[in-house]
N, C-alpha and C positions, 0 to 999 in steps of 0.2 A: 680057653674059656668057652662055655656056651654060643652056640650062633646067635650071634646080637646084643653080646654083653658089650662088646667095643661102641656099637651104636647107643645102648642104651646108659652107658656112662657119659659121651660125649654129648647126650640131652642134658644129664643132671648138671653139667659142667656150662652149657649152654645158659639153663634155668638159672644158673646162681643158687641150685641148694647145696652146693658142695663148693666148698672151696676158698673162705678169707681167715678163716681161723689163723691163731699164731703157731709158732710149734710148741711141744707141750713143753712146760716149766721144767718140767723131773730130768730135762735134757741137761741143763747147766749145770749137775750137781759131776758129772761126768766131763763134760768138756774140757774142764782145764787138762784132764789127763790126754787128751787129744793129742795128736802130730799138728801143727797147722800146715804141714807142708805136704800132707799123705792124700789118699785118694778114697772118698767115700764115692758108695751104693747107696742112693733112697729105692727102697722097692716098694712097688705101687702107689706112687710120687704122688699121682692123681694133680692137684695144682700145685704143685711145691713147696709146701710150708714148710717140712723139714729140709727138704733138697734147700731151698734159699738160705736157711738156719745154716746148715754144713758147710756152704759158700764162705758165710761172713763169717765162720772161725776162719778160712783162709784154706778149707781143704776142698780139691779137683772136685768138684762131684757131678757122676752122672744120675741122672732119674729116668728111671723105666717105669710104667706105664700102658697100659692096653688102648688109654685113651687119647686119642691126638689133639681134643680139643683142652683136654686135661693139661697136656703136657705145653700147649701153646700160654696158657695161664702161668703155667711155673716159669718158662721163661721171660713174661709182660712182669711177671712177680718180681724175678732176681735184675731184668733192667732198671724196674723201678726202685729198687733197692741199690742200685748201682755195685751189681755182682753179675757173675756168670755162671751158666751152670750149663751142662750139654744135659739132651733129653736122648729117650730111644724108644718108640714105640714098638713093645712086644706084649705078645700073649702070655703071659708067663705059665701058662698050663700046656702051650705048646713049643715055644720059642725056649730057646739055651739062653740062660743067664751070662750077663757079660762076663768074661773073662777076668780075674785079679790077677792079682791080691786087692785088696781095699783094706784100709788102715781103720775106718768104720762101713757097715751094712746099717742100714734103719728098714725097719717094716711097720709100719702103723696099719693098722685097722683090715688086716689083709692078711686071710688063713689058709694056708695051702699046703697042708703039713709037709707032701713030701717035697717042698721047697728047701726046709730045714736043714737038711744034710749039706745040701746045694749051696747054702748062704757060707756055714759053718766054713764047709773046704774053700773059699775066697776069699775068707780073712786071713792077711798077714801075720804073721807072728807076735802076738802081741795086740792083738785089731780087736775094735769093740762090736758087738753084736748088740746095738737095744730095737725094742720089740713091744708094741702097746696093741693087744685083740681084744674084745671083747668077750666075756664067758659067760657060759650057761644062766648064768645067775642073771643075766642080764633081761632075759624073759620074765621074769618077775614083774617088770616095769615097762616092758616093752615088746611087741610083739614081733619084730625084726628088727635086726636082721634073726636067719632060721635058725636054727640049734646045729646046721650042718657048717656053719659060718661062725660058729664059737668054741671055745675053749672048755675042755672039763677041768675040773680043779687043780692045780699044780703041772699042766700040761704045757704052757708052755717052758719052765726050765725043762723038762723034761726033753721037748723037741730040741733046745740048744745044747743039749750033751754034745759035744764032749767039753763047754765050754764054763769059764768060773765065772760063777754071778757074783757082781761085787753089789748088784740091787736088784731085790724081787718085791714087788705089792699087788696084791689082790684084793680089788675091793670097788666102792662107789667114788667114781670120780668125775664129776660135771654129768650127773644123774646118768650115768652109762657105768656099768660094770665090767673093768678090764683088768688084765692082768699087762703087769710093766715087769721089763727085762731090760737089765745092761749086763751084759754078759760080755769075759777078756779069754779070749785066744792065750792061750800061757805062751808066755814070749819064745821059750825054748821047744813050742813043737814047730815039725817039721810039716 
C-alpha cells in the first residue's frame, strides 16, 4: 500500500467512522453450504465483521488486515461475541497472502485486482469465494471512494474466473453501489 495508508486507517479505526456494522445479510443465503469445521480467509478484515460472522458458523478464521488498530477491534469484536478469531497484520500490496487452502476467502469493500488469482489459488476444492466492491456507478452519488477503487460493470466475476458463481448482483445497496460475488471452487479441481 501507499506510505501511510496503515497509519491513516488505524485513525479511521481510532475515530469510530469505520467499524460496528453487521456482516452483510446476502451471506446467510450461502452458509448453510459451508464446512463448519474448514478454514476461512476475511481479507481486509479492517474490524471484523465478517471475520466474527465466519467464527460463529464454527470455521478457523484468520483476518488480515494493513491496520493493527483495525485488527485489535476484530478481536475486542469476536471476545465479545464469545468467538476467536487469529488476526495478521499485512500490507497486502506488498506482503504474501497466507498460505491455504481455506474452505471460504471473503473480500469486502477492498480492490486490488491482481489479488484475484491469488485468492482463487487458496481455495480448497470445493471452497467458496464471496466478494462485495463497490462500482463505478457508485460516483453518481458519491464522490469517493476514486474510480481507481471501483469496479467496471461485470468485472468482478470476471476477476473470480476460473470460479462458478452460484450469486451475482449488481446494483444499489444501503445507498452504495456494489457488485456481490459468491463464487464455488468445483470440488473436482486440483
Amino acid at each position: 500500500m501507499a506510505s501511510g495508508d496503515a497509519e491513516r486507517w488505524d485513525e479511521k479505526y481510532r475515530s469510530g467512522s469505520h467499524g460496528d456494522a453487521p456482516a452483510p445479510d446476502w451471506l446467510e443465503e450461502f452458509a448453510a453450504g459451508w464446512s463448519a469445521a474448514g478454514r476461512a480467509l476475511d481479507v481486509a478484515a479492517g474490524s471484523g465483521r465478517v471475520a466474527v460472522w465466519l467464527a460463529a458458523r464454527g470455521l478457523d478464521t484468520l483476518a488480515v488486515d494493513v491496520s493493527g488498530v483495525g485488527l485489535e477491534r476484530a478481536r475486542e469484536r469476536a471476545r465479545a461475541a464469545g468467538r476467536e478469531i487469529r488476526t495478521r497484520e499485512l500490507d497486502l500490496e506488498a506482503d504474501e497472502l497466507p498460505a491455504g487452502p481455506f474452505e471460504v476467502i471473503t473480500c469486502f469493500h477492498y480492490l486490488q485486482r491482481d489479488l484475484f488469482p491469488e485468492l482463487v489459488r487458496r481455495l480448497s476444492p470445493g471452497g467458496w469465494l464471496c466478494a462485495e466492491i463497490m462500482t463505478l456507478r457508485n460516483l453518481e452519488r458519491h464522490a469517493r471512494p476514486s474510480a481507481r477503487f471501483l469496479l467496471e460493470p461485470g468485472e468482478l466475476r470476471e476477476l473470480a474466473r476460473p470460479l462458478e458463481p452460484a450469486f451475482y448482483r449488481e446494483g444499489w445497496f444501503d445507498d452504495r453501489c456494489v457488485a456481490r460475488l459468491a463464487a464455488r471452487r468445483p470440488a473436482d479441481s486440483a
